[in-house]
N, CA, C and O atoms as a GROMACS GRO file, in nm:
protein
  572
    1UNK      N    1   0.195   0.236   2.176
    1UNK     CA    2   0.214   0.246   2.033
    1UNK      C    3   0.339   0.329   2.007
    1UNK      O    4   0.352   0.436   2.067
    2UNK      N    5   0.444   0.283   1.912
    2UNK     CA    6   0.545   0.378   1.906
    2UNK      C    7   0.535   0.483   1.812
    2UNK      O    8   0.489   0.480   1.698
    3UNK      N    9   0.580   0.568   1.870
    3UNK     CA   10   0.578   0.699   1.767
    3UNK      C   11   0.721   0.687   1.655
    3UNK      O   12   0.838   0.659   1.679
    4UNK      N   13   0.655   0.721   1.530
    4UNK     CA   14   0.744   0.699   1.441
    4UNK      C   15   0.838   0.848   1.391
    4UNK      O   16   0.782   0.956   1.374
    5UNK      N   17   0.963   0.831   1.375
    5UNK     CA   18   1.005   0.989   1.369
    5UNK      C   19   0.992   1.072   1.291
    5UNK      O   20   0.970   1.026   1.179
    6UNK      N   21   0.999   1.228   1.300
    6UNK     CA   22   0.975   1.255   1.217
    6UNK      C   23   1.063   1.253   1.056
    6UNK      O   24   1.182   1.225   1.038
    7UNK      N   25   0.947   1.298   0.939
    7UNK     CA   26   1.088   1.240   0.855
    7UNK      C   27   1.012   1.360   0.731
    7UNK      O   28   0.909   1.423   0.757
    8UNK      N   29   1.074   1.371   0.622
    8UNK     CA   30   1.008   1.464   0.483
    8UNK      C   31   0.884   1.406   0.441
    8UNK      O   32   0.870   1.284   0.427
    9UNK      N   33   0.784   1.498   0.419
    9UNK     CA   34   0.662   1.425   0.368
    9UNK      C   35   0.701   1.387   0.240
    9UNK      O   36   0.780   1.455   0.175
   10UNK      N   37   0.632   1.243   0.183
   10UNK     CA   38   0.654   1.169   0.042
   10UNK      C   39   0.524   1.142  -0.015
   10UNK      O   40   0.432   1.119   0.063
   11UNK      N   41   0.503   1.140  -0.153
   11UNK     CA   42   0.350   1.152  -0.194
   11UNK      C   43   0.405   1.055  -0.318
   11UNK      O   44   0.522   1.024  -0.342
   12UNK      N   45   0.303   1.023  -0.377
   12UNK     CA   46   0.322   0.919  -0.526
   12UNK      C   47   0.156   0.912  -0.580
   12UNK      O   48   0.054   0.980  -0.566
   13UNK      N   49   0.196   0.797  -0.644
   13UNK     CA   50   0.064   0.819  -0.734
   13UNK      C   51   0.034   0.673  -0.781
   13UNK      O   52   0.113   0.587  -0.741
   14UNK      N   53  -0.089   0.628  -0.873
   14UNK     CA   54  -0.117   0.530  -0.906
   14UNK      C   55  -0.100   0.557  -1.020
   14UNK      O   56  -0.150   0.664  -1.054
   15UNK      N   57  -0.049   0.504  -1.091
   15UNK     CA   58  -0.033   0.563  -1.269
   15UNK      C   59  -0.145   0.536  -1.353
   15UNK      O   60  -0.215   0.434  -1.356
   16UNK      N   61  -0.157   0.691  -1.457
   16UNK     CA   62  -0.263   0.642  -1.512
   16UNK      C   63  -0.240   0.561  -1.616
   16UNK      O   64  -0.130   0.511  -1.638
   17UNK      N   65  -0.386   0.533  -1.717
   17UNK     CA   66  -0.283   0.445  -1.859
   17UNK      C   67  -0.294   0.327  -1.858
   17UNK      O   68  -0.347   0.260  -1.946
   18UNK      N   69  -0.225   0.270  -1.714
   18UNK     CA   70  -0.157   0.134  -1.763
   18UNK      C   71  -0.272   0.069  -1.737
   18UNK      O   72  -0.296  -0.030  -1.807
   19UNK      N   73  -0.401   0.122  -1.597
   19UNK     CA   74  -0.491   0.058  -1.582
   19UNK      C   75  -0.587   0.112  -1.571
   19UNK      O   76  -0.596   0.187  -1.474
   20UNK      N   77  -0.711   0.101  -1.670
   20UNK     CA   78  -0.798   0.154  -1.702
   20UNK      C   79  -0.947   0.110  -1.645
   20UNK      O   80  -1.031   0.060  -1.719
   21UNK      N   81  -0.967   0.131  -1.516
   21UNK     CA   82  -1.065   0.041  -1.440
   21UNK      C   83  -1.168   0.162  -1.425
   21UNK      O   84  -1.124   0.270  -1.388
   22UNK      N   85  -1.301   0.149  -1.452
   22UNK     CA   86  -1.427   0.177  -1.466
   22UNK      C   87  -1.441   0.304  -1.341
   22UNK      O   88  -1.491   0.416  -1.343
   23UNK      N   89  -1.374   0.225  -1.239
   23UNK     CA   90  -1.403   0.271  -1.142
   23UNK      C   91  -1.328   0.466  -1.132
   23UNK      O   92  -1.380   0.573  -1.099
   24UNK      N   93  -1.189   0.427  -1.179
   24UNK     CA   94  -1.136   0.547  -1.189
   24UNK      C   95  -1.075   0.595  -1.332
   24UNK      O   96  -1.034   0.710  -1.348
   25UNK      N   97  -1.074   0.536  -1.396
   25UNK     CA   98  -0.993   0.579  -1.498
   25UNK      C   99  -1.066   0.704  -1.576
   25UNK      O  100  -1.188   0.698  -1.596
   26UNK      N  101  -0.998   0.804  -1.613
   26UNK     CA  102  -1.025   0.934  -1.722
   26UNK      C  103  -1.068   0.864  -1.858
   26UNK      O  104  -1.028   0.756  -1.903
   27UNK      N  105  -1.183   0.975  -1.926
   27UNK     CA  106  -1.169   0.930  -2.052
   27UNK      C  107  -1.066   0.967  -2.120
   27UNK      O  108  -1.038   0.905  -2.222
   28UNK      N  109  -0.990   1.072  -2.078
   28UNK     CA  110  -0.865   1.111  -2.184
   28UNK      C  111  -0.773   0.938  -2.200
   28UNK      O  112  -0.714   0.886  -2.294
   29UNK      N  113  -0.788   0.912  -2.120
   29UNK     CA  114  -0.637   0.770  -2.059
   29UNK      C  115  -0.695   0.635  -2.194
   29UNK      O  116  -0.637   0.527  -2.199
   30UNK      N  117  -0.801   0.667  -2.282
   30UNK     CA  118  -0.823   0.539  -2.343
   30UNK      C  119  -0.760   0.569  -2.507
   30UNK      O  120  -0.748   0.476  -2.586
   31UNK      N  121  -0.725   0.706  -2.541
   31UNK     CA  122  -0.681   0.758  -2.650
   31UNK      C  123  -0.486   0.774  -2.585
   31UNK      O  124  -0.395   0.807  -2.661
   32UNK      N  125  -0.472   0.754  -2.485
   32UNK     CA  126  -0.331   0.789  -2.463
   32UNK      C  127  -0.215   0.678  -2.515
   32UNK      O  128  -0.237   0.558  -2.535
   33UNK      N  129  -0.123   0.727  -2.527
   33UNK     CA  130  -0.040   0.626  -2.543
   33UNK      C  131   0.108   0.625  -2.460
   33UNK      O  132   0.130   0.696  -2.362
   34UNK      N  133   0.210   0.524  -2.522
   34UNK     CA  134   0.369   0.486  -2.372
   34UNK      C  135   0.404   0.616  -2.381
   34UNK      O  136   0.463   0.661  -2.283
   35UNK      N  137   0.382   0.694  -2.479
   35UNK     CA  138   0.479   0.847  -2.460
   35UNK      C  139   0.416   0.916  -2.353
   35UNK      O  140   0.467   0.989  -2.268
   36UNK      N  141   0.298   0.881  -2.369
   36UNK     CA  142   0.202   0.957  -2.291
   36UNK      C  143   0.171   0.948  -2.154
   36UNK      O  144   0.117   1.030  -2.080
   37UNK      N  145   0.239   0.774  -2.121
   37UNK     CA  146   0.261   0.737  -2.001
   37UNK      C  147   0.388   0.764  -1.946
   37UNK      O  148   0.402   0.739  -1.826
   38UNK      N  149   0.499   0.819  -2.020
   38UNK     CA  150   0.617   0.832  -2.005
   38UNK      C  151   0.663   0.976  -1.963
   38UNK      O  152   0.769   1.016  -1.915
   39UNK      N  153   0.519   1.058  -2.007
   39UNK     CA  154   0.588   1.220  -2.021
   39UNK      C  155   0.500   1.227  -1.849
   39UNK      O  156   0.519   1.322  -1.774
   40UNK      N  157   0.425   1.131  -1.819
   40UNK     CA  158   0.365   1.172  -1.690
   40UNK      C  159   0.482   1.090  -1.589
   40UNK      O  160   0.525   1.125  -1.479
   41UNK      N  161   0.505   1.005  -1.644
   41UNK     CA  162   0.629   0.947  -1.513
   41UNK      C  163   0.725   1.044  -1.502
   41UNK      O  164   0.705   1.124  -1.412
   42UNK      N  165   0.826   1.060  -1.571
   42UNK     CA  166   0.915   1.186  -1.605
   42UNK      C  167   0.889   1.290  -1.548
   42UNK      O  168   0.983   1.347  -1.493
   43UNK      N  169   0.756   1.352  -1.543
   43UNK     CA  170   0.703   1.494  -1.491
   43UNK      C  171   0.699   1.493  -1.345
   43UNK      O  172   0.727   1.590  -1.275
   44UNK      N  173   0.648   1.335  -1.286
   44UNK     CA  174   0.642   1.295  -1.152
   44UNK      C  175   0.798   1.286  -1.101
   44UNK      O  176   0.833   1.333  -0.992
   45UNK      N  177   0.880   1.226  -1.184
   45UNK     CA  178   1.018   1.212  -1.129
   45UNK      C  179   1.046   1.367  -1.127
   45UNK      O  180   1.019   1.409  -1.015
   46UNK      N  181   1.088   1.460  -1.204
   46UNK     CA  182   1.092   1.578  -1.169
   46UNK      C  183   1.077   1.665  -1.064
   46UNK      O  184   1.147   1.751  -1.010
   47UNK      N  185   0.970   1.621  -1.050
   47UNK     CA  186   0.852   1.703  -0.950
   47UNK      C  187   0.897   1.591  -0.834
   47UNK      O  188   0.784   1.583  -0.784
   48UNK      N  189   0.951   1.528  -0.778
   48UNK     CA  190   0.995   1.474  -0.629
   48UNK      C  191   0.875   1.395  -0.605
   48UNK      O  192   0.847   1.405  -0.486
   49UNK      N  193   0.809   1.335  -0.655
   49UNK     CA  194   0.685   1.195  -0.665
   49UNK      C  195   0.781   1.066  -0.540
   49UNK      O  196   0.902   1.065  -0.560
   50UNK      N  197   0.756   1.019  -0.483
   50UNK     CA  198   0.791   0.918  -0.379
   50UNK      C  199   0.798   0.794  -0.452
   50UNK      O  200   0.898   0.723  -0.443
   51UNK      N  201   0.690   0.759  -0.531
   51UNK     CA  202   0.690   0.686  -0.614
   51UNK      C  203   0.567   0.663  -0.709
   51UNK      O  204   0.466   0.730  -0.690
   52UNK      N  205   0.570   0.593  -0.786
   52UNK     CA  206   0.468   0.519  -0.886
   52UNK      C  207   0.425   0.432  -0.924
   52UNK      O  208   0.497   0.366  -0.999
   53UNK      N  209   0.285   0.383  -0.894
   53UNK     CA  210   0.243   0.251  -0.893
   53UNK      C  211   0.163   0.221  -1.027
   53UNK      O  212   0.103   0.285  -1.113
   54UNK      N  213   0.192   0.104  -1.000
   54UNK     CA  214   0.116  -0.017  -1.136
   54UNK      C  215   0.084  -0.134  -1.085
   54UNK      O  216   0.149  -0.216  -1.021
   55UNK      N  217  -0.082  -0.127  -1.139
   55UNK     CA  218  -0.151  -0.292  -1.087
   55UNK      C  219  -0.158  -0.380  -1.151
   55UNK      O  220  -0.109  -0.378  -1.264
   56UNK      N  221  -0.212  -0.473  -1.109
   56UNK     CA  222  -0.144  -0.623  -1.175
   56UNK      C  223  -0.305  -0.678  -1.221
   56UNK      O  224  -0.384  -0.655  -1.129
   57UNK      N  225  -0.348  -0.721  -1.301
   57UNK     CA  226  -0.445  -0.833  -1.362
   57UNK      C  227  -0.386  -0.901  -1.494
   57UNK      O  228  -0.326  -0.826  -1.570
   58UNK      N  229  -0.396  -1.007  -1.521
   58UNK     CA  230  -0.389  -1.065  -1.628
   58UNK      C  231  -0.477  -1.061  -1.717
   58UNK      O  232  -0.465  -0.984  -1.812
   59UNK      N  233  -0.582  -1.143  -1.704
   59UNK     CA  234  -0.711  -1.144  -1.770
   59UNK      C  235  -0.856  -1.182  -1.664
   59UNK      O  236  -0.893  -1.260  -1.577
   60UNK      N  237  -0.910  -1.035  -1.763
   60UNK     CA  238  -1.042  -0.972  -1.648
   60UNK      C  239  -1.169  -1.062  -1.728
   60UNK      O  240  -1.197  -1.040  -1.846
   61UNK      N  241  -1.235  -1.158  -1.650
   61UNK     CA  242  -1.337  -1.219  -1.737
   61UNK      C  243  -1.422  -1.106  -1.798
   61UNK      O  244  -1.396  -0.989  -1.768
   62UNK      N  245  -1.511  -1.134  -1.874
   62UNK     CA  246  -1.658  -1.090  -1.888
   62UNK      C  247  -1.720  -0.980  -1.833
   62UNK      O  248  -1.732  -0.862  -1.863
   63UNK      N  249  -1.767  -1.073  -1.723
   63UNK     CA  250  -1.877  -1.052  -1.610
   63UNK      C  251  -1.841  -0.917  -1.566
   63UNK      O  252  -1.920  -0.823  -1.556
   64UNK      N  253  -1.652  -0.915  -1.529
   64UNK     CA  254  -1.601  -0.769  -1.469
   64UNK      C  255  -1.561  -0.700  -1.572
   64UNK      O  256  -1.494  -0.600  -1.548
   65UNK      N  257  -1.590  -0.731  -1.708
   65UNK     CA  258  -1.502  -0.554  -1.770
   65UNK      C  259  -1.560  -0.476  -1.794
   65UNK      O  260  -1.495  -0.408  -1.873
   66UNK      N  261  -1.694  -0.416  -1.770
   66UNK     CA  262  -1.798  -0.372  -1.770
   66UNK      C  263  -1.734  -0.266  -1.646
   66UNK      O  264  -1.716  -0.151  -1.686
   67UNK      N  265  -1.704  -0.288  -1.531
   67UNK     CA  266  -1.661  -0.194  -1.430
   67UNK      C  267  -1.515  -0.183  -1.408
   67UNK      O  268  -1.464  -0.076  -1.376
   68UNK      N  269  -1.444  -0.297  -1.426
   68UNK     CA  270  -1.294  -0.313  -1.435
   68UNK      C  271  -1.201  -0.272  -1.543
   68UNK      O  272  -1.086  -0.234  -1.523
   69UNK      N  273  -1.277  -0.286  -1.700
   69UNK     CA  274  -1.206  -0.269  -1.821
   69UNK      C  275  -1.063  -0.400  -1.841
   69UNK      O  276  -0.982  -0.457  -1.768
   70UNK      N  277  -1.088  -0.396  -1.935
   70UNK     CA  278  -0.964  -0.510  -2.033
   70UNK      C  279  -0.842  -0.422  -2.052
   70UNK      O  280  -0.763  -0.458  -2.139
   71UNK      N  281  -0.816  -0.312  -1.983
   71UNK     CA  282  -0.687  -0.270  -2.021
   71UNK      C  283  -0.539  -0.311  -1.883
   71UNK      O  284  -0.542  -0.218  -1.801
   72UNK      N  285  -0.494  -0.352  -1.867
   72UNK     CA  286  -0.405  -0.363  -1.711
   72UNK      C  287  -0.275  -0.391  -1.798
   72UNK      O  288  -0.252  -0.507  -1.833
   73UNK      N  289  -0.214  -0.317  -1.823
   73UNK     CA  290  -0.097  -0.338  -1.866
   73UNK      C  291   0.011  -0.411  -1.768
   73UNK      O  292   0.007  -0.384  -1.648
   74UNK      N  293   0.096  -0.492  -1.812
   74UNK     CA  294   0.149  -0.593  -1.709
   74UNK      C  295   0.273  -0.519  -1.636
   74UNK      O  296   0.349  -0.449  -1.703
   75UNK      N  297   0.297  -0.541  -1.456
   75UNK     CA  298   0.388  -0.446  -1.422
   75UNK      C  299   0.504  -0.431  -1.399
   75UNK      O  300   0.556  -0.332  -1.349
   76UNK      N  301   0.560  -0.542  -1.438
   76UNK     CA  302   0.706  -0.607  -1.449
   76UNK      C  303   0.734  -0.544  -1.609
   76UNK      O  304   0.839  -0.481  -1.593
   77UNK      N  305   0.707  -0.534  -1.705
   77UNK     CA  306   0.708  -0.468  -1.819
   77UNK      C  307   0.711  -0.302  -1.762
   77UNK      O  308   0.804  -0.221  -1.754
   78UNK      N  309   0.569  -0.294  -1.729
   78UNK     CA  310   0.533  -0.137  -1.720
   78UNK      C  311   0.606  -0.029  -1.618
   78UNK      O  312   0.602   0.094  -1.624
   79UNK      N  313   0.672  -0.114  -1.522
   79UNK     CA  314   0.773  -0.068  -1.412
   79UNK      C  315   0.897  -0.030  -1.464
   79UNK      O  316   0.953   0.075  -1.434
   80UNK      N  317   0.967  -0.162  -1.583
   80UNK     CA  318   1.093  -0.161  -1.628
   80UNK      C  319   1.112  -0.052  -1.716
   80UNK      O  320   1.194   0.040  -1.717
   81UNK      N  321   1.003  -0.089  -1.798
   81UNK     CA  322   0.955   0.057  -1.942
   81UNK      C  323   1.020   0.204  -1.830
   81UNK      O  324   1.127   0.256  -1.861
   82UNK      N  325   0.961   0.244  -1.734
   82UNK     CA  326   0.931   0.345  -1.656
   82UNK      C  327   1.086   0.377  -1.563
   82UNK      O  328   1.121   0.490  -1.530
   83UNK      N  329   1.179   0.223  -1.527
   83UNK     CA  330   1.267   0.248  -1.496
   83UNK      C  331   1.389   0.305  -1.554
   83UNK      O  332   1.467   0.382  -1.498
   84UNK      N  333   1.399   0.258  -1.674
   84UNK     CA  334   1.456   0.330  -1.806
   84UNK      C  335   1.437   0.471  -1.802
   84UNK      O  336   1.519   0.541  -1.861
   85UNK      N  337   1.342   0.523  -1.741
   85UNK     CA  338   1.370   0.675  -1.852
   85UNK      C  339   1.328   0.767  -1.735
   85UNK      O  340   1.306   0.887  -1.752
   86UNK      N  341   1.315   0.683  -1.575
   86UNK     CA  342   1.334   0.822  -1.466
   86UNK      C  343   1.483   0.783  -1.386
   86UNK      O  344   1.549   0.681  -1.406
   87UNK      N  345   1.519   0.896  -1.288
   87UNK     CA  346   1.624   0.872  -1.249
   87UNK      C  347   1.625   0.804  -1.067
   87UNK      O  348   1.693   0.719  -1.008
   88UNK      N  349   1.523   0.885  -1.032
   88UNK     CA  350   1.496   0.861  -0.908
   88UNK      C  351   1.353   0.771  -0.804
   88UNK      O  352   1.359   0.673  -0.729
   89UNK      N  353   1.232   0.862  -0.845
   89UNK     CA  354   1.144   0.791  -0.800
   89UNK      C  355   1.118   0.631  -0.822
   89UNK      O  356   1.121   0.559  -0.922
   90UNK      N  357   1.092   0.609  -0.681
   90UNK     CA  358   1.054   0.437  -0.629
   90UNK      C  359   0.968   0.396  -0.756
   90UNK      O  360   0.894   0.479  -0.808
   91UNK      N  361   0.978   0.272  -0.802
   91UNK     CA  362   0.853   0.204  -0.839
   91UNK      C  363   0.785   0.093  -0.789
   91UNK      O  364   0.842  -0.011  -0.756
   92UNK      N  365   0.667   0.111  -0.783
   92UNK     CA  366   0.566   0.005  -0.689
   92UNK      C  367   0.488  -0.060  -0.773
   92UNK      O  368   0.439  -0.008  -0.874
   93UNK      N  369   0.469  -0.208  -0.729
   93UNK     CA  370   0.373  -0.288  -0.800
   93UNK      C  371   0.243  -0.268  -0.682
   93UNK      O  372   0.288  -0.236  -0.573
   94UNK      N  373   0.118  -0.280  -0.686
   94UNK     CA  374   0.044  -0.250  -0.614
   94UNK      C  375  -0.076  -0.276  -0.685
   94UNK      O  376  -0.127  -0.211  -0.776
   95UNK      N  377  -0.105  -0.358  -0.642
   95UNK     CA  378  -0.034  -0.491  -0.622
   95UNK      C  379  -0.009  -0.604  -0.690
   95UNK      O  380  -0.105  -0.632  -0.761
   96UNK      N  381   0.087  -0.689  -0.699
   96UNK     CA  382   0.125  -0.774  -0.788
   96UNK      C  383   0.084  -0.853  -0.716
   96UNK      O  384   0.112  -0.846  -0.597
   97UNK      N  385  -0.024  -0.985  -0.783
   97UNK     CA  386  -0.097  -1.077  -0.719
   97UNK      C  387  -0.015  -1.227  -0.762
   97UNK      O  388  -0.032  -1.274  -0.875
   98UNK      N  389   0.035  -1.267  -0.705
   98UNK     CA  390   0.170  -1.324  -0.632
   98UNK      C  391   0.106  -1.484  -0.703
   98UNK      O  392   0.174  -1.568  -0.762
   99UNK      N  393  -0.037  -1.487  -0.675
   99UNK     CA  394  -0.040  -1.653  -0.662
   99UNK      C  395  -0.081  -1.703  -0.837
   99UNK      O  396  -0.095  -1.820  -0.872
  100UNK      N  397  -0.094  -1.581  -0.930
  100UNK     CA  398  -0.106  -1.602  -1.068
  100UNK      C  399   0.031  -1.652  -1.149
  100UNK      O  400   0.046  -1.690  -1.265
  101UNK      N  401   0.116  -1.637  -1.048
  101UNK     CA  402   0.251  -1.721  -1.127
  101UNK      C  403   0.332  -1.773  -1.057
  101UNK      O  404   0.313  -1.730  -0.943
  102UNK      N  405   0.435  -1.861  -1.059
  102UNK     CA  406   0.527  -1.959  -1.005
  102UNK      C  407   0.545  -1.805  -0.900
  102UNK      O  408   0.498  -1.692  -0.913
  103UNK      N  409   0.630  -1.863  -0.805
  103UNK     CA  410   0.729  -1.788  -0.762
  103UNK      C  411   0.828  -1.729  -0.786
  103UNK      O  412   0.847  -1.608  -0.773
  104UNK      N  413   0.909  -1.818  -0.829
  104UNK     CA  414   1.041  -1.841  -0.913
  104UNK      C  415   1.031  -1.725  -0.949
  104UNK      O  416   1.067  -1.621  -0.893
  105UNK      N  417   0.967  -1.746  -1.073
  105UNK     CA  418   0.992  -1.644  -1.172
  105UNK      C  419   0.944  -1.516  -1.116
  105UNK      O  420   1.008  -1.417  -1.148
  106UNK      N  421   0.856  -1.502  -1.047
  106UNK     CA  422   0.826  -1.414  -0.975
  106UNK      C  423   0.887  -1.306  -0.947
  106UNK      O  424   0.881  -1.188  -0.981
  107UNK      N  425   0.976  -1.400  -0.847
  107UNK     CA  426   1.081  -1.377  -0.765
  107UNK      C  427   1.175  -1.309  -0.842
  107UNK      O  428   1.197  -1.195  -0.802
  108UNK      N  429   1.253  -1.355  -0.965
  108UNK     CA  430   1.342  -1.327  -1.058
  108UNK      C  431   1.272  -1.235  -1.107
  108UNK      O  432   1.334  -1.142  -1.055
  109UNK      N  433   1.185  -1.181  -1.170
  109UNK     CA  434   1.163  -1.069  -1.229
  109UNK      C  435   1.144  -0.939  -1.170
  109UNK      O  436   1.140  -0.838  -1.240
  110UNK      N  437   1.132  -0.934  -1.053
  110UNK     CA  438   1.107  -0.812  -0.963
  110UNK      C  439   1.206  -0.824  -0.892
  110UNK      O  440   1.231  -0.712  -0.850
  111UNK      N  441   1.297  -0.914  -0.843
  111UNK     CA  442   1.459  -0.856  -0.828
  111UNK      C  443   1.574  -0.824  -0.965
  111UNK      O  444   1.674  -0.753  -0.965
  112UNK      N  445   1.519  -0.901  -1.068
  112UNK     CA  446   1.584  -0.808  -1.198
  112UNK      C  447   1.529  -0.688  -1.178
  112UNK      O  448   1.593  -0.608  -1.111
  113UNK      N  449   1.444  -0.664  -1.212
  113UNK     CA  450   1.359  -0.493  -1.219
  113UNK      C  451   1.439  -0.418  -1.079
  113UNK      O  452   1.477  -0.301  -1.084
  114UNK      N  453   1.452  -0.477  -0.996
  114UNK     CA  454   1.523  -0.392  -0.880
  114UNK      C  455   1.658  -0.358  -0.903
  114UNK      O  456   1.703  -0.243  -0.903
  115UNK      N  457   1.734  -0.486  -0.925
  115UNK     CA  458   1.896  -0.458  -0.978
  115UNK      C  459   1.907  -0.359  -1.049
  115UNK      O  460   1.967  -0.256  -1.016
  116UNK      N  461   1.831  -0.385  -1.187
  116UNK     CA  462   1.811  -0.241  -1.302
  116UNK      C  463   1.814  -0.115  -1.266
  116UNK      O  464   1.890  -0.023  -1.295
  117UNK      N  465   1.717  -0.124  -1.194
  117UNK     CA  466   1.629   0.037  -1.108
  117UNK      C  467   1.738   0.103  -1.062
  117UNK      O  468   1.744   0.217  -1.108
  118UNK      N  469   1.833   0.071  -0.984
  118UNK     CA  470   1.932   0.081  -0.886
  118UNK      C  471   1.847   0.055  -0.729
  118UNK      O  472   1.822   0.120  -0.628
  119UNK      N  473   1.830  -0.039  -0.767
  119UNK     CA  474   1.738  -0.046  -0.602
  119UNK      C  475   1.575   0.046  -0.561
  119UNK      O  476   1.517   0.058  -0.454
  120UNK      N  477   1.552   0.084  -0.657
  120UNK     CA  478   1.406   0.200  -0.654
  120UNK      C  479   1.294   0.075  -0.688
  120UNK      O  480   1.196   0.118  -0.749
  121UNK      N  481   1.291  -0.068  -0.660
  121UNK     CA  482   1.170  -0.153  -0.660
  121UNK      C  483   1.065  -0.146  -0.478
  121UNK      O  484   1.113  -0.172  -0.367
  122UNK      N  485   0.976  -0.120  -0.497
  122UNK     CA  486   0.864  -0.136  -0.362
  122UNK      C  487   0.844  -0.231  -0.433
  122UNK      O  488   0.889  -0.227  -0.548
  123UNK      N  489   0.749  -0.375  -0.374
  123UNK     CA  490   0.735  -0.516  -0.385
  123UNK      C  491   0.632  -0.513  -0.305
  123UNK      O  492   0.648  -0.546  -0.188
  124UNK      N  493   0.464  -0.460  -0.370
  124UNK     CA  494   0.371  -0.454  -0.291
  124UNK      C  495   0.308  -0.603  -0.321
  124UNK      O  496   0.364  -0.642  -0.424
  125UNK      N  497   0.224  -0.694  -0.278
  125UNK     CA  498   0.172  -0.797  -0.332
  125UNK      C  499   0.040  -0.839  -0.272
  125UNK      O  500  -0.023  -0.770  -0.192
  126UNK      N  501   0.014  -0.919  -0.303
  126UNK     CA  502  -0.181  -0.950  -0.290
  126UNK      C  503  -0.206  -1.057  -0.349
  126UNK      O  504  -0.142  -1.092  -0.447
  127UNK      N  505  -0.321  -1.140  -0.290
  127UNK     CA  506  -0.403  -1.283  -0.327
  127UNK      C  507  -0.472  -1.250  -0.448
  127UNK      O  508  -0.451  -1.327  -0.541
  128UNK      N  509  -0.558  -1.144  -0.473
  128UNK     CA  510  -0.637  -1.161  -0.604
  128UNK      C  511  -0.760  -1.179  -0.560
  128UNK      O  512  -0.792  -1.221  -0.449
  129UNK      N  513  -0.823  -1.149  -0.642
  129UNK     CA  514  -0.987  -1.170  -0.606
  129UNK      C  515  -1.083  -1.230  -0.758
  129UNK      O  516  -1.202  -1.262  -0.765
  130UNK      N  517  -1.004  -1.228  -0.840
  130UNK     CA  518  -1.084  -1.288  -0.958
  130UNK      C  519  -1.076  -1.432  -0.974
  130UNK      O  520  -0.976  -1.468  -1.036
  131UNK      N  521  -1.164  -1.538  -0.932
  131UNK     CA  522  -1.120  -1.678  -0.931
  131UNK      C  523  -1.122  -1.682  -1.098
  131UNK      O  524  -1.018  -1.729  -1.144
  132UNK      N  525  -1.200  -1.649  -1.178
  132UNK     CA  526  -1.150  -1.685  -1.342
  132UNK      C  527  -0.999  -1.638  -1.432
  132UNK      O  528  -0.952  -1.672  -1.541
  133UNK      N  529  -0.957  -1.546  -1.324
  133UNK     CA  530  -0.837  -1.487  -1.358
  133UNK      C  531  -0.736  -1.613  -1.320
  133UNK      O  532  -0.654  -1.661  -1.399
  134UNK      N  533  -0.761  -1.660  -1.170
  134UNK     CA  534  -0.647  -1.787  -1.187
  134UNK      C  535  -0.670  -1.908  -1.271
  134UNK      O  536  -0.581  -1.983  -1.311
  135UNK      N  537  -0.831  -1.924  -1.300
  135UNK     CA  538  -0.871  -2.085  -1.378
  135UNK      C  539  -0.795  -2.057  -1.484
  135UNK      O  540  -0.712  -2.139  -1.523
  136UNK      N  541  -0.810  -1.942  -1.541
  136UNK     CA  542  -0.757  -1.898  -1.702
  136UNK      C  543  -0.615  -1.948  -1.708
  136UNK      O  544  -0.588  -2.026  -1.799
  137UNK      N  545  -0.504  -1.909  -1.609
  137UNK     CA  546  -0.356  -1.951  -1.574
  137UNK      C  547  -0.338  -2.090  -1.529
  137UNK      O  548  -0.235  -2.157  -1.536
  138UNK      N  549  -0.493  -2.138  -1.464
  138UNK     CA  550  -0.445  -2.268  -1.413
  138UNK      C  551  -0.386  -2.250  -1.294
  138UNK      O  552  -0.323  -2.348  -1.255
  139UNK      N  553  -0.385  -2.184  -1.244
  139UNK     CA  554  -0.346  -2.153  -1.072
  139UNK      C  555  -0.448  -2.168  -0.969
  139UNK      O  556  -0.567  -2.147  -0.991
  140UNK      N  557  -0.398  -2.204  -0.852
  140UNK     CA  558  -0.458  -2.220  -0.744
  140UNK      C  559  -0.565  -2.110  -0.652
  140UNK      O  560  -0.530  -2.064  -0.544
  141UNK      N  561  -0.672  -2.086  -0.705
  141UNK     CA  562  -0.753  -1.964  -0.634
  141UNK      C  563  -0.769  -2.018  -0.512
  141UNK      O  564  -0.735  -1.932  -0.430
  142UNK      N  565  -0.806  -2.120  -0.456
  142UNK     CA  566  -0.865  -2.128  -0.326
  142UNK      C  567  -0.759  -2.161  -0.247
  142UNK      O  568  -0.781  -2.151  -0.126
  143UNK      N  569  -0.641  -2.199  -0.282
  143UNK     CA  570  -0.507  -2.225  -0.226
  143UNK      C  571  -0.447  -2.096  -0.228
  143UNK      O  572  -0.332  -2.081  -0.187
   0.00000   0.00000   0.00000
């Protein structure tokens, strides 16, 4: 196994706000608002944060918002919003579930968001696990 060298420890975070899932989210985060998501990115860029992540759902049926919640703010928006107004820290999609939209565009929107950034895009990605999330788009769940 190779040993990897040593290097500065780097830490980041999952942002709060944008996704409000049962599982973790604060009650403060359902009264918050973009300033509010903005003064915590900012504070993280400050403070030497590695980076900051935002997850991806479109639309959460029913059955899951009960533990998942209807809030997932989208992260091609919520990344760009965030690239605007820090200077340094990475931004991460984590994960952007790849098979809910063309490629293409995909593709094009998270290398715009990178160009922008100055190069501070991570490009985490994932299949998805909600098959009503792709019927809803019309995308391929079992493909």
């Amino acid at each position: 196994m190779p040993i990897l060298p040593a290097g500065p420890l780097s830490y980041g975070m999952q942002l709060p706000i944008q996704s409000q899932s049962a599982i973790y989210a604060e009650p403060w985060e359902a009264g918050a608002t973009p300033a509010d998501l903005a003064e915590i990115a900012r504070t993280a860029d400050r403070a030497g944060f590695g980076y900051l992540a935002s997850c991806d759902h479109v639309a959460i049926p029913r059955r899951l918002a009960g533990a998942m919640s209807t809030v997932w703010y989208d992260p091609v928006a919520t990344l760009a919003f965030l690239a605007g107004i820090t200077e340094r820290v990475l931004l991460m999609s984590h994960v952007a579930v790849v098979g809910l939209r063309h490629p293409l565009a995909t593709a094009k929107q998270y290398a715009t968001l990178d160009h922008l950034s100055g190069g501070r895009l991570i490009l985490g990605v994932g299949a998805g696990h909600v098959r009503e999330e792709f019927e809803a788009l019309g995308a391929d769940f079992d493909g």
